[in-house]
N, C-alpha and C positions, 0 to 999 in steps of 0.2 A: 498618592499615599502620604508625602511628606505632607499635603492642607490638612490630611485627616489627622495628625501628630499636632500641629499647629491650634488646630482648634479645640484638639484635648487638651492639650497644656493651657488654654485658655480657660476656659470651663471648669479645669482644676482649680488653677487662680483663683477664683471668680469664688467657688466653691468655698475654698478656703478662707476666703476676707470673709463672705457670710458667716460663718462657722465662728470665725474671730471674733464680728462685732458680736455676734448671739451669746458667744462666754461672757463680753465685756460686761452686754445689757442687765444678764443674766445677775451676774456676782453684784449689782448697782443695787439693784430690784433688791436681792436677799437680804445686802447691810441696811437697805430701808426700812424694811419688813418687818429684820430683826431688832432695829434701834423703836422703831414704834412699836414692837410685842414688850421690848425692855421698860417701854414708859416714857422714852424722849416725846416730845413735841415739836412740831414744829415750828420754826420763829423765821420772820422776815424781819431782818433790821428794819425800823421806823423812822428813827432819828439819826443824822448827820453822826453824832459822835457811833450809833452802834453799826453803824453804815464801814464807819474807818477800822472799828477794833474787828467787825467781822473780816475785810479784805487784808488784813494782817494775820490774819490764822491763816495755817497752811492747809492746804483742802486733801480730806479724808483721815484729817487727824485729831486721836481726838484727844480734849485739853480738859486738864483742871483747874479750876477758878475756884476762888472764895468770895460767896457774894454774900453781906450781915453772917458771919459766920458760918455758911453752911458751906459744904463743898457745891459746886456747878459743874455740870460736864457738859462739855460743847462739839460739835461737829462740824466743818464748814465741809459740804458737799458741792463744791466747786460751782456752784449756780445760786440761784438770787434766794434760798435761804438755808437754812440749817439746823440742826435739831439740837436740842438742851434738855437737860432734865433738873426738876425741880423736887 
């Protein structure tokens, strides 16, 4: 009786880390979804300098910039690029 307890509470576990990462994937997926229905694009730094200013933004947050006078809004989605709107 006590293995049959043992391996529900496993199973439970198990269960529940699934469950976990499917929120995480889930909420990732939407803010993407949403930032390209809003009109972001995506951008992969090119060049060394925009290589350094992107790993200097803090990831999932988003910023504003002035670039030739207009506003810029930027994204760093913690992997190799991130979205901006023009």
């Amino acid at each position: 009786m006590k293995e049959a307890f043992t391996g529900l509470r496993l199973f439970g576990a198990f269960a529940l880390l699934v469950l976990a990462m499917g929120c995480e994937s889930y909420q990732v997926r939407t803010t993407e979804s949403l930032l390209s229905e809003a009109g972001f694009q995506t951008r992969t730094p090119s060049t060394q300098a925009q290589l350094a200013m992107y790993s200097e933004m803090t990831p999932y947050k988003l910023e504003r910039n002035t670039f030739k006078g207009k506003a810029l809004y930027s994204l760093n989605t913690g992997g190799r690029f991130g979205y901006s709107s023009d």
